[in-house]
Backbone as XML, in Angstrom:
<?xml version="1.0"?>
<chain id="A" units="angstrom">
  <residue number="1" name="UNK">
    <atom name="N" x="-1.588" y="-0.694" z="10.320"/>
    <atom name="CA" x="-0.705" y="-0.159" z="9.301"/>
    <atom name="C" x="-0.111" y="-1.321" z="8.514"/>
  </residue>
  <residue number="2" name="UNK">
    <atom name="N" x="-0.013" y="-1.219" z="7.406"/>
    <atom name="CA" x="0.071" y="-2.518" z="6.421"/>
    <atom name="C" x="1.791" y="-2.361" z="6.223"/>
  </residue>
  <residue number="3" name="UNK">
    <atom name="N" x="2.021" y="-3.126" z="6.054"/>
    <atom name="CA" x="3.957" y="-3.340" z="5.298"/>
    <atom name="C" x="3.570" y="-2.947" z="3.864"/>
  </residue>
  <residue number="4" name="UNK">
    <atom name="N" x="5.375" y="-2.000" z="4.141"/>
    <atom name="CA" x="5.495" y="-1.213" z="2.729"/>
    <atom name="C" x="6.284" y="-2.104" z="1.408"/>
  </residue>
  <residue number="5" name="UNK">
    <atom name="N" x="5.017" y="-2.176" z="0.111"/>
    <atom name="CA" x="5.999" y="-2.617" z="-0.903"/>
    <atom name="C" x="7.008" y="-2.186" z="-1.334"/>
  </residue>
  <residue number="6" name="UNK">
    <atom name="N" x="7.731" y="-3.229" z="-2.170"/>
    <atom name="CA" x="9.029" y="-3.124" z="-2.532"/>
    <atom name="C" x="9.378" y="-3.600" z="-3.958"/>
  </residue>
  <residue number="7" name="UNK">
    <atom name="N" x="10.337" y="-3.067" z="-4.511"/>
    <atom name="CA" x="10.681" y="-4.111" z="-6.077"/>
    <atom name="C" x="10.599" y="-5.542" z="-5.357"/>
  </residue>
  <residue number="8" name="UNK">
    <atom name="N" x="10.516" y="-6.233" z="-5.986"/>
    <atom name="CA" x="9.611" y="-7.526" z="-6.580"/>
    <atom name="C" x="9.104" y="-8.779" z="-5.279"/>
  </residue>
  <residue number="9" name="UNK">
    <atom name="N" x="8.504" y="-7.402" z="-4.592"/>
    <atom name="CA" x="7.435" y="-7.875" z="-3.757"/>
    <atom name="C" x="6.264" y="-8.735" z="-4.666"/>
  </residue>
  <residue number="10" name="UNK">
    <atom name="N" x="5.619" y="-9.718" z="-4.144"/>
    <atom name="CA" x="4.464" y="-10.205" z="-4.831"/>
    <atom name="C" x="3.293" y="-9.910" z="-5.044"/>
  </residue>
  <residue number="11" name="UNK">
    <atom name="N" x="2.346" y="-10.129" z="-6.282"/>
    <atom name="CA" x="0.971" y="-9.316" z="-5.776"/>
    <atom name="C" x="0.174" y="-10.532" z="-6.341"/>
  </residue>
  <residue number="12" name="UNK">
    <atom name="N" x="-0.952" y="-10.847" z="-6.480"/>
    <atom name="CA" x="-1.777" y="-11.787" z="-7.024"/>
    <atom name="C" x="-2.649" y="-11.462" z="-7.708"/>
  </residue>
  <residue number="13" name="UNK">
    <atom name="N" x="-3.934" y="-11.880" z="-9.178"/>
    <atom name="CA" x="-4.219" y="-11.133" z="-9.661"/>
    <atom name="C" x="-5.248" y="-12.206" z="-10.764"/>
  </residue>
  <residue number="14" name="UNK">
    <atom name="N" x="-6.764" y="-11.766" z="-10.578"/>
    <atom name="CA" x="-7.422" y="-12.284" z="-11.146"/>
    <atom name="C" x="-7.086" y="-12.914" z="-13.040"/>
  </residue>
  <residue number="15" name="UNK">
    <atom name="N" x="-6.491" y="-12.374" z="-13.410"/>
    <atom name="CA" x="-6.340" y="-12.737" z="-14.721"/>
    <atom name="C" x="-5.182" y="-13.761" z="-14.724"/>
  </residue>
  <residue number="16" name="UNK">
    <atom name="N" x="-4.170" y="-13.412" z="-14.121"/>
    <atom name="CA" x="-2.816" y="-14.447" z="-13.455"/>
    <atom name="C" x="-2.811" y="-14.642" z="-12.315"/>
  </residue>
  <residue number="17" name="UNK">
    <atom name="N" x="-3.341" y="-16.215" z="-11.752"/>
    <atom name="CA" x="-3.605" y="-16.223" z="-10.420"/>
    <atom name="C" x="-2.159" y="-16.324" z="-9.998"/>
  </residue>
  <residue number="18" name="UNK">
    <atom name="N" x="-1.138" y="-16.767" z="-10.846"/>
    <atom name="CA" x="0.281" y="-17.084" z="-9.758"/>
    <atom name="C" x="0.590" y="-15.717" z="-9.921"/>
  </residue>
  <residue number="19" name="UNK">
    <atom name="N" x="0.304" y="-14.710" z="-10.189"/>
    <atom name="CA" x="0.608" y="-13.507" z="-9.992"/>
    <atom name="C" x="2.089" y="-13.093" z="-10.738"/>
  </residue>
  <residue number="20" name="UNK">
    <atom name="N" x="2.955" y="-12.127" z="-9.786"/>
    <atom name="CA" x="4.346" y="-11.775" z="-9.852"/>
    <atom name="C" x="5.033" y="-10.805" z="-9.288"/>
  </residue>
  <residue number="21" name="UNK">
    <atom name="N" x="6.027" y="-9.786" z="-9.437"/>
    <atom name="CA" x="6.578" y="-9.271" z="-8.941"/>
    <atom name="C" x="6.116" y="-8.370" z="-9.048"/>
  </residue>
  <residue number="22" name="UNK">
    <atom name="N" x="6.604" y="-7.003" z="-8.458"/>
    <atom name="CA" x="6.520" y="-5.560" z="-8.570"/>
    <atom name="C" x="7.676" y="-5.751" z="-9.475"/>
  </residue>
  <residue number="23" name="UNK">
    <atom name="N" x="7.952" y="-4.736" z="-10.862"/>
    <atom name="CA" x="8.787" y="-4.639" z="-11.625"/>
    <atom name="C" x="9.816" y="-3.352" z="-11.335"/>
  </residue>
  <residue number="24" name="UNK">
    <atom name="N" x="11.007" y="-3.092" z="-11.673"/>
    <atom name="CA" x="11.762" y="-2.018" z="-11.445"/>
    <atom name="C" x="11.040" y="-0.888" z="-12.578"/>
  </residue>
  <residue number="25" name="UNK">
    <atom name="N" x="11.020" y="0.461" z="-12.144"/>
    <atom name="CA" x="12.485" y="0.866" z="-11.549"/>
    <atom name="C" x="12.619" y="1.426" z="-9.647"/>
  </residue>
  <residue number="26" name="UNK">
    <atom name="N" x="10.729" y="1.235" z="-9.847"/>
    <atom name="CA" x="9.890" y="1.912" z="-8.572"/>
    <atom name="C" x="11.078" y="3.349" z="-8.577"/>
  </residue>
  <residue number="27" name="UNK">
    <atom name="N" x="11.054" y="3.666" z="-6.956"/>
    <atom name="CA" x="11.869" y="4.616" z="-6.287"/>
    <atom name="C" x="13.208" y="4.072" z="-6.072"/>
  </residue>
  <residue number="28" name="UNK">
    <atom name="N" x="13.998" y="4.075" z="-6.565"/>
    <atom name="CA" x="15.822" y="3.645" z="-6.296"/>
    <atom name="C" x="16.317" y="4.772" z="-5.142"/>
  </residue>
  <residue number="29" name="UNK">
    <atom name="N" x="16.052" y="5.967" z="-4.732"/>
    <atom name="CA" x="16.262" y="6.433" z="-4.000"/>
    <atom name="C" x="15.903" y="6.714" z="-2.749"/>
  </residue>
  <residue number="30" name="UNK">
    <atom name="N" x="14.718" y="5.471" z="-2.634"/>
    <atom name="CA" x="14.483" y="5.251" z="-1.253"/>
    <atom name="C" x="14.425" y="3.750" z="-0.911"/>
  </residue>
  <residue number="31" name="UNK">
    <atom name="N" x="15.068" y="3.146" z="0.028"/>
    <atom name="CA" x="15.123" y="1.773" z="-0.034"/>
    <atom name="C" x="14.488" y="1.876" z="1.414"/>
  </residue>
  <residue number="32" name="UNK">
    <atom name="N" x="13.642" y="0.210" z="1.467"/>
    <atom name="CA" x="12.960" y="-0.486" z="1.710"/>
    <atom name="C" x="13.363" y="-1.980" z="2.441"/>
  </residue>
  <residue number="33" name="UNK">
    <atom name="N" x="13.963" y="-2.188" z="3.688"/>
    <atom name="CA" x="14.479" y="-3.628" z="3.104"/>
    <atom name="C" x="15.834" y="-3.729" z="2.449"/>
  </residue>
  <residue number="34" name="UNK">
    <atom name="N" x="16.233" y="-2.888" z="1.817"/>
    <atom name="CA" x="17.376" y="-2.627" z="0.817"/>
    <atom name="C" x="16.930" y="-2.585" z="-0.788"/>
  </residue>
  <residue number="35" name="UNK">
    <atom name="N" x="15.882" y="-2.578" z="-0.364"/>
    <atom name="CA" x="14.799" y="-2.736" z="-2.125"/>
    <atom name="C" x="14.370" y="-1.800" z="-1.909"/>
  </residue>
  <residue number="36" name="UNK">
    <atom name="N" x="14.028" y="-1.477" z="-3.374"/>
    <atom name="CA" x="13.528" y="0.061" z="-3.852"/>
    <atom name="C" x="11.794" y="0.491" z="-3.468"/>
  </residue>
  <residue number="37" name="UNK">
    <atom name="N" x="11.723" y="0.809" z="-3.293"/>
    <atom name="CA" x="10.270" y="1.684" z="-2.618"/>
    <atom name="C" x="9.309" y="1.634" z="-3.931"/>
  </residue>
  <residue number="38" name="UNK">
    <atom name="N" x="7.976" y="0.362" z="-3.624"/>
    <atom name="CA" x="6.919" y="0.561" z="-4.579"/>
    <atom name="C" x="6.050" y="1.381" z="-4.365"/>
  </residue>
  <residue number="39" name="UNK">
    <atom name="N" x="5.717" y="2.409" z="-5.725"/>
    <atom name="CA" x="4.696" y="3.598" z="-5.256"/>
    <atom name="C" x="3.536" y="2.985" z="-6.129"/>
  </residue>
  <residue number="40" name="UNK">
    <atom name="N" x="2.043" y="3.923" z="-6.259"/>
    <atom name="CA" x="1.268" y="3.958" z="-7.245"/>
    <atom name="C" x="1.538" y="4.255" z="-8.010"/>
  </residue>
  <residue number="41" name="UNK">
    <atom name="N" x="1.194" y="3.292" z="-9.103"/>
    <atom name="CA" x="1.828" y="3.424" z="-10.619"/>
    <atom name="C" x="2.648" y="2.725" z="-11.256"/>
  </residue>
  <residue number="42" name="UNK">
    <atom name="N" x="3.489" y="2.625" z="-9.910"/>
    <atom name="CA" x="4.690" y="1.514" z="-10.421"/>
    <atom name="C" x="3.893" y="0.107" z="-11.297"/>
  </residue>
  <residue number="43" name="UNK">
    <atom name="N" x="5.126" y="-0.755" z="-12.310"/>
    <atom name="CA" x="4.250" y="-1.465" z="-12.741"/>
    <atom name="C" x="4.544" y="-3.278" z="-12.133"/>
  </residue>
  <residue number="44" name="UNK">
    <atom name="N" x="3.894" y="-3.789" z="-12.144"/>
    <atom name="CA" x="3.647" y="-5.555" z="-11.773"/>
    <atom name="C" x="3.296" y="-6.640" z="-12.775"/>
  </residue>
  <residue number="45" name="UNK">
    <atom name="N" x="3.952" y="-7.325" z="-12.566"/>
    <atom name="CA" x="4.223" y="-8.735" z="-14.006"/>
    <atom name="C" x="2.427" y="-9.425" z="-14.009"/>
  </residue>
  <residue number="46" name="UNK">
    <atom name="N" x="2.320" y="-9.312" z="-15.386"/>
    <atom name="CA" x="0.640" y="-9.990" z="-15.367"/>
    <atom name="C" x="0.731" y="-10.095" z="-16.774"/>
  </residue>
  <residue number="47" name="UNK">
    <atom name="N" x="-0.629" y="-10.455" z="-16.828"/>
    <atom name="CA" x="-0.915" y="-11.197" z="-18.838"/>
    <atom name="C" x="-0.679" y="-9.233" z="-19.218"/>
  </residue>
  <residue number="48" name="UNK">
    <atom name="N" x="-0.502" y="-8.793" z="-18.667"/>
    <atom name="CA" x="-0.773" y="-7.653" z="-19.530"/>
    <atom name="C" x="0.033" y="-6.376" z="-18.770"/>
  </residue>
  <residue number="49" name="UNK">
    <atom name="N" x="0.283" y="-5.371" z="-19.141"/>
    <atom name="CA" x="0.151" y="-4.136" z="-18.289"/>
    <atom name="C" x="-0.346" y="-3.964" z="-16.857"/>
  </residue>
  <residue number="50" name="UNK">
    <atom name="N" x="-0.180" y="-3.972" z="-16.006"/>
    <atom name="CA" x="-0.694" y="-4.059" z="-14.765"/>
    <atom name="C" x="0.301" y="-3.171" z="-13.862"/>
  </residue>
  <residue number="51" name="UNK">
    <atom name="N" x="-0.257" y="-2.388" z="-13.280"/>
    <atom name="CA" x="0.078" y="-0.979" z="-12.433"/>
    <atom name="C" x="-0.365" y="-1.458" z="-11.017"/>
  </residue>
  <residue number="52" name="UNK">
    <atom name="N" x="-0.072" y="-0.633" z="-10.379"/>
    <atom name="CA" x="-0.168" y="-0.467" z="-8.762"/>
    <atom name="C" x="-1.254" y="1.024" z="-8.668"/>
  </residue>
  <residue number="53" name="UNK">
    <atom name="N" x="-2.565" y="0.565" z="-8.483"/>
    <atom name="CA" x="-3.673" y="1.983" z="-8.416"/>
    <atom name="C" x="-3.576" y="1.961" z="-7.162"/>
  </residue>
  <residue number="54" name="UNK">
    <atom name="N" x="-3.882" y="1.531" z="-5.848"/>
    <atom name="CA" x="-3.675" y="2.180" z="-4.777"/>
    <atom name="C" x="-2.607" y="2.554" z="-4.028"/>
  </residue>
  <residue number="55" name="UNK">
    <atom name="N" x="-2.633" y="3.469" z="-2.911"/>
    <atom name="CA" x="-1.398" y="3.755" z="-2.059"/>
    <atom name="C" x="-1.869" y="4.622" z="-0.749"/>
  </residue>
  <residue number="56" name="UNK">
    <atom name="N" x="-0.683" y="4.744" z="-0.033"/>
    <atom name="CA" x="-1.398" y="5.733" z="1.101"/>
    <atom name="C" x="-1.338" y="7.045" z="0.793"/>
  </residue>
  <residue number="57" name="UNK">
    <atom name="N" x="-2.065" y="7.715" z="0.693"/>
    <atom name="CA" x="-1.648" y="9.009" z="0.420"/>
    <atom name="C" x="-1.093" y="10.241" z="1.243"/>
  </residue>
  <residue number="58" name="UNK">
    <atom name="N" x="-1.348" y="9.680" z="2.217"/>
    <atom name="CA" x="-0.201" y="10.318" z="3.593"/>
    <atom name="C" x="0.806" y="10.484" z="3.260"/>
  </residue>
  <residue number="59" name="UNK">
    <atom name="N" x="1.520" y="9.206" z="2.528"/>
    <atom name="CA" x="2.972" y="8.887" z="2.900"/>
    <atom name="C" x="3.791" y="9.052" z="1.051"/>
  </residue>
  <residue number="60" name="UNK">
    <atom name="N" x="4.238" y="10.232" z="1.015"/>
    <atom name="CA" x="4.742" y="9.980" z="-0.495"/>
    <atom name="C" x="5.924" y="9.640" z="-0.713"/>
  </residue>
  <residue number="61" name="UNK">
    <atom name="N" x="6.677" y="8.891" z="-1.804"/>
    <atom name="CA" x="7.761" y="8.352" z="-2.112"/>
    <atom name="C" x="7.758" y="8.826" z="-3.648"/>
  </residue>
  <residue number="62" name="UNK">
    <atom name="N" x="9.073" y="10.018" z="-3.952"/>
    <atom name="CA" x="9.391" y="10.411" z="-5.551"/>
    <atom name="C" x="7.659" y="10.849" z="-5.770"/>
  </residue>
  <residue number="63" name="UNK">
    <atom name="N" x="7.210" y="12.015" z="-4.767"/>
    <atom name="CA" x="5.754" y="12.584" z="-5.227"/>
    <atom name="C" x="4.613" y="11.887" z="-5.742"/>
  </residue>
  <residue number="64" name="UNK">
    <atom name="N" x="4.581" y="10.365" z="-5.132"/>
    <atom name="CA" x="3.880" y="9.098" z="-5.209"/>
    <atom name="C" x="3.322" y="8.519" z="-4.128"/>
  </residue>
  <residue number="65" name="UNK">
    <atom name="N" x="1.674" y="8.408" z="-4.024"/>
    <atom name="CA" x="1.710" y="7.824" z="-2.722"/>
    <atom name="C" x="2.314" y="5.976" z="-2.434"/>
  </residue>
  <residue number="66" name="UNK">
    <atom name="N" x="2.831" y="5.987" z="-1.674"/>
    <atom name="CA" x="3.856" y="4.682" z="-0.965"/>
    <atom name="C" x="2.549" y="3.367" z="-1.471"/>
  </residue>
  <residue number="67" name="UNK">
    <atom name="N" x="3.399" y="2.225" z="-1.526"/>
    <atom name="CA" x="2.299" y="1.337" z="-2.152"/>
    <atom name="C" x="2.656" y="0.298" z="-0.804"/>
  </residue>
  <residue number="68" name="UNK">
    <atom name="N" x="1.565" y="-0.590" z="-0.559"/>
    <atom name="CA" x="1.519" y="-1.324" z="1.056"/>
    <atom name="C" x="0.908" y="-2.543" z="0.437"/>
  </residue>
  <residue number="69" name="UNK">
    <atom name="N" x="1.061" y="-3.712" z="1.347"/>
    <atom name="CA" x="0.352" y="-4.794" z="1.316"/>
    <atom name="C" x="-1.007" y="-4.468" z="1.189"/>
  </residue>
  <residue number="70" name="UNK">
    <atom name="N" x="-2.028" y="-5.077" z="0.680"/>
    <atom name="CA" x="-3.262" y="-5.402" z="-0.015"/>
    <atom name="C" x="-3.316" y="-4.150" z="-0.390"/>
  </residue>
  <residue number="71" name="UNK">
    <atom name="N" x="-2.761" y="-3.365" z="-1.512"/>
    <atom name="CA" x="-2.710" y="-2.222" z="-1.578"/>
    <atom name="C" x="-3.726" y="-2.283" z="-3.455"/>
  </residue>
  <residue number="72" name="UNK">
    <atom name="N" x="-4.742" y="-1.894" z="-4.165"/>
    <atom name="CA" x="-4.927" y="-2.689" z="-5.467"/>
    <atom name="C" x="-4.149" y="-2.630" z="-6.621"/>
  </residue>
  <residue number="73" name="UNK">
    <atom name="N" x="-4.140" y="-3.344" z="-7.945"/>
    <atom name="CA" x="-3.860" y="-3.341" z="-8.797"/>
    <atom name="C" x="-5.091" y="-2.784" z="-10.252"/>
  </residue>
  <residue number="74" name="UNK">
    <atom name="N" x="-4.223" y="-2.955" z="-11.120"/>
    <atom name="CA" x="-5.357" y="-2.370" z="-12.490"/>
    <atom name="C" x="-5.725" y="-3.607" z="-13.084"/>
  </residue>
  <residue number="75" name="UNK">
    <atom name="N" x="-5.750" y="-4.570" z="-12.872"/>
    <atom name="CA" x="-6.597" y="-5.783" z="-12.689"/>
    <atom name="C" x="-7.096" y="-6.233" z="-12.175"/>
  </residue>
  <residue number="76" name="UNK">
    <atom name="N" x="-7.222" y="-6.232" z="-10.508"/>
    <atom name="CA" x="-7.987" y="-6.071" z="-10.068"/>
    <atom name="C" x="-7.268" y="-7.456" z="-9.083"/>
  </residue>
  <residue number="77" name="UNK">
    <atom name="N" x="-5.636" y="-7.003" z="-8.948"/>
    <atom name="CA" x="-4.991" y="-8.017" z="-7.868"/>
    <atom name="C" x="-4.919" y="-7.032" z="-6.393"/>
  </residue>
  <residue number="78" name="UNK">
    <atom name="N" x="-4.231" y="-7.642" z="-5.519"/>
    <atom name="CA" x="-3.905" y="-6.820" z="-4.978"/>
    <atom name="C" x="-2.376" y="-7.437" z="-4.495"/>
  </residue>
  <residue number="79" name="UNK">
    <atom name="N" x="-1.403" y="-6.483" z="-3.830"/>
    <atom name="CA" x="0.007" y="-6.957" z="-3.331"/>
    <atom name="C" x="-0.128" y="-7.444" z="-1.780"/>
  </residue>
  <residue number="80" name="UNK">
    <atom name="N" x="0.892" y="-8.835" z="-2.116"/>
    <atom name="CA" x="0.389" y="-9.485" z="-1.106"/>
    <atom name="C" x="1.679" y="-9.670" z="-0.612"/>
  </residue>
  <residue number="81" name="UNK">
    <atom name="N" x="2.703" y="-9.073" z="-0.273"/>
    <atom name="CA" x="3.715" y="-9.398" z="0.240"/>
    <atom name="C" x="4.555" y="-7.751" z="0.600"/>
  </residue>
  <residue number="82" name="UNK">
    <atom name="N" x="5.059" y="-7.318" z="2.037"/>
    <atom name="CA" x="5.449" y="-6.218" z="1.780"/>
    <atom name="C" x="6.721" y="-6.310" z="3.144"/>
  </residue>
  <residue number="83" name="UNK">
    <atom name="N" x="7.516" y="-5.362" z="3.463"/>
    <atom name="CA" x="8.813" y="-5.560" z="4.017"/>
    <atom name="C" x="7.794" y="-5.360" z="5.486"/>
  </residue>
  <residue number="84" name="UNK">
    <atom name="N" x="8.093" y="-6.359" z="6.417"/>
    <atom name="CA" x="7.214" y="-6.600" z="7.689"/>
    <atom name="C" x="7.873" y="-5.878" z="8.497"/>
  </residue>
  <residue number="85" name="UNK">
    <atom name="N" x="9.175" y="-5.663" z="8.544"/>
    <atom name="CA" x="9.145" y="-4.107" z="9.787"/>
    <atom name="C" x="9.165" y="-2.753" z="9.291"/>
  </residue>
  <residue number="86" name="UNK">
    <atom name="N" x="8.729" y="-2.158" z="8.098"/>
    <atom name="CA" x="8.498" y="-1.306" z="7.701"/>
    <atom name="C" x="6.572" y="-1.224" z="7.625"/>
  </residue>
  <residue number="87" name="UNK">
    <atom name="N" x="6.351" y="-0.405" z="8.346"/>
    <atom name="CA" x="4.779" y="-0.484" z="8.112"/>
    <atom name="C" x="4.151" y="1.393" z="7.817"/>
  </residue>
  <residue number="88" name="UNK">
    <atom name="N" x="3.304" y="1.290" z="6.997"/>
    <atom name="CA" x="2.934" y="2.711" z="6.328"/>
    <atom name="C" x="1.819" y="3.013" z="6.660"/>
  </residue>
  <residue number="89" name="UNK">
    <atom name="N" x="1.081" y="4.219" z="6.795"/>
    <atom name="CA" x="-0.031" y="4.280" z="7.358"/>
    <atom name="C" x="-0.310" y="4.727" z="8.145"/>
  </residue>
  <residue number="90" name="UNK">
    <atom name="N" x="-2.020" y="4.907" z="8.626"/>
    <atom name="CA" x="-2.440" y="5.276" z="10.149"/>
    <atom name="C" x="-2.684" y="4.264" z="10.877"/>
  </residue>
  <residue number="91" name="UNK">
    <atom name="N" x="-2.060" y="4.536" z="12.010"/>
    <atom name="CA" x="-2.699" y="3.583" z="12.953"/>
    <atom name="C" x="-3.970" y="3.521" z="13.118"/>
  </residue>
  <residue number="92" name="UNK">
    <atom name="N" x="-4.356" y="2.092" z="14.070"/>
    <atom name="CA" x="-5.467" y="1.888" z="14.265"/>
    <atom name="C" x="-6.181" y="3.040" z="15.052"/>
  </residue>
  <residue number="93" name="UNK">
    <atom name="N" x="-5.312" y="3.445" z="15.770"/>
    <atom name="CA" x="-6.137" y="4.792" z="17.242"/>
    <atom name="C" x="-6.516" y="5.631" z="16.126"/>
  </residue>
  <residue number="94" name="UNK">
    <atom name="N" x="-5.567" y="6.110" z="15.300"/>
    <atom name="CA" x="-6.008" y="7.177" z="13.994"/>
    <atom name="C" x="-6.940" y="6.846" z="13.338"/>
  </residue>
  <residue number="95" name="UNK">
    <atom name="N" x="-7.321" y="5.689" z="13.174"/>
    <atom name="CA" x="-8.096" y="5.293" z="12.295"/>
    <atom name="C" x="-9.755" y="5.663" z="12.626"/>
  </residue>
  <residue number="96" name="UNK">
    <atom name="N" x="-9.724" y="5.347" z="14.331"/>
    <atom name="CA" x="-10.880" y="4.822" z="15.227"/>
    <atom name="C" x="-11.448" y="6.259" z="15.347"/>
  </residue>
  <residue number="97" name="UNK">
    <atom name="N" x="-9.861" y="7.489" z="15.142"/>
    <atom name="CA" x="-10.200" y="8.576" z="16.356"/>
    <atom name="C" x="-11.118" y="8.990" z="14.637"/>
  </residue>
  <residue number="98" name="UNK">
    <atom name="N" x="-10.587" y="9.010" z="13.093"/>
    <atom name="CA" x="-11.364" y="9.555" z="12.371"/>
    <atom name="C" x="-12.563" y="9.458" z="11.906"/>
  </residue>
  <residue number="99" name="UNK">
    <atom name="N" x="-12.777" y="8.106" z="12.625"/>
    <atom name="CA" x="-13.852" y="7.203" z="11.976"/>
    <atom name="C" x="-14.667" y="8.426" z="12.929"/>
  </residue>
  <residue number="100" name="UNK">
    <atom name="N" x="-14.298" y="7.913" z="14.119"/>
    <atom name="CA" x="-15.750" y="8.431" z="15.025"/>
    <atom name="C" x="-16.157" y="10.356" z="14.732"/>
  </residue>
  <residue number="101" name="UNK">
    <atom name="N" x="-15.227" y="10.957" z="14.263"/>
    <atom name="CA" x="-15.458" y="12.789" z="13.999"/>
    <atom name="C" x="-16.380" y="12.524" z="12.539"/>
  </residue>
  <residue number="102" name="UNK">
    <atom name="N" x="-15.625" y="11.773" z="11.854"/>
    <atom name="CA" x="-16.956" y="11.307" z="10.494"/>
    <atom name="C" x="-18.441" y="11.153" z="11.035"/>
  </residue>
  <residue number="103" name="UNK">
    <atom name="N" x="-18.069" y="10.650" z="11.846"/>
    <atom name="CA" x="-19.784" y="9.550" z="12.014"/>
    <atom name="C" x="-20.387" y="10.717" z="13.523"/>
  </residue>
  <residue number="104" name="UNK">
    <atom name="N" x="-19.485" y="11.871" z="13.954"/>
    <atom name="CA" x="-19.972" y="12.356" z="14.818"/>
    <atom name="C" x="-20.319" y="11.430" z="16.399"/>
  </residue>
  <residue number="105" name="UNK">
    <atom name="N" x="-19.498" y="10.958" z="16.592"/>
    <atom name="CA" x="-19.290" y="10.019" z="18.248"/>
    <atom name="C" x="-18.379" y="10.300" z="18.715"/>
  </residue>
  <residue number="106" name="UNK">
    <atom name="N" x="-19.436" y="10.064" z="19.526"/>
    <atom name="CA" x="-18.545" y="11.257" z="21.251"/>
    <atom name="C" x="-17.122" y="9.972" z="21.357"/>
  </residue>
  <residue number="107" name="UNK">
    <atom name="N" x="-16.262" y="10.809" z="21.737"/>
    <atom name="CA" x="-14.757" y="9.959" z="22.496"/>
    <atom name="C" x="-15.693" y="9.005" z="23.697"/>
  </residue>
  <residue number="108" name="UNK">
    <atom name="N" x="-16.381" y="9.793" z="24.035"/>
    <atom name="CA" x="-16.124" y="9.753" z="26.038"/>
    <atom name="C" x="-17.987" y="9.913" z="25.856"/>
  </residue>
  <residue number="109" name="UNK">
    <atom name="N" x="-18.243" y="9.463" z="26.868"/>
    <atom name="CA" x="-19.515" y="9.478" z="27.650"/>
    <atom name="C" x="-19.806" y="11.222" z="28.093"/>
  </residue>
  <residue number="110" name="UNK">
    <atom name="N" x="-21.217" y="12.243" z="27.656"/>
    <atom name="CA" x="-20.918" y="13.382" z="28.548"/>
    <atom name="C" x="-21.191" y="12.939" z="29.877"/>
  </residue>
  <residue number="111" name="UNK">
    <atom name="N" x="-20.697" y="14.355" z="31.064"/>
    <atom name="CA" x="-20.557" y="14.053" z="31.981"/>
    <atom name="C" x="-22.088" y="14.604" z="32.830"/>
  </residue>
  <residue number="112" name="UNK">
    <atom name="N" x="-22.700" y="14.246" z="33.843"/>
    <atom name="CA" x="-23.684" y="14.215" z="34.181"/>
    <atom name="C" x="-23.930" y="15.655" z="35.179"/>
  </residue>
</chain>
């Protein structure tokens, strides 16, 4: 589970490698850290316009999915900095248990 961004968490970003912040106004009504909750969409300092396209979609903030470390950008950065005891997401067991019903694998060995 990745750490959840925040206003002016950092992201990095092919066109501006020193990157920049997450910009306000994100979510003000949910804090983070004591910082405001970055969703998808929200926007991030770059040569240009630059948004936050990914998020979890589990987890919504102001009807937005929650935006996380290496989460992408519309340039094609991603955020590289997010509040480290706040973490968003499925766990790994969640992750393992969906992978394997996708791919059809057994939990367990059948029994003989």
């Amino acid at each position: 589970m990745p750490p959840a961004a925040r206003l002016t968490d950092l992201h990095v970003c092919p066109v501006m490698p020193t990157g920049g912040p997450i910009l306000p106004p994100c979510e003000p009504r949910v804090l983070i850290g004591y910082m405001p909750a970055a969703r998808m969409g929200d926007a991030t300092t770059c040569a240009g316009p630059d948004v936050i396209i990914g998020g979890e979609p589990t987890v919504l903030i102001g009807y937005r999915p929650a935006a996380r470390l290496g989460d992408p950008t519309a340039y094609g950065g991603v955020i590289t900095i997010g509040c480290p005891n706040v973490l968003i997401g499925k766990s790994a067991q969640a992750q393992t248990l969906e992978r394997a019903a996708q791919e059809g694998t057994p939990l367990c060995e059948p029994c003989a």
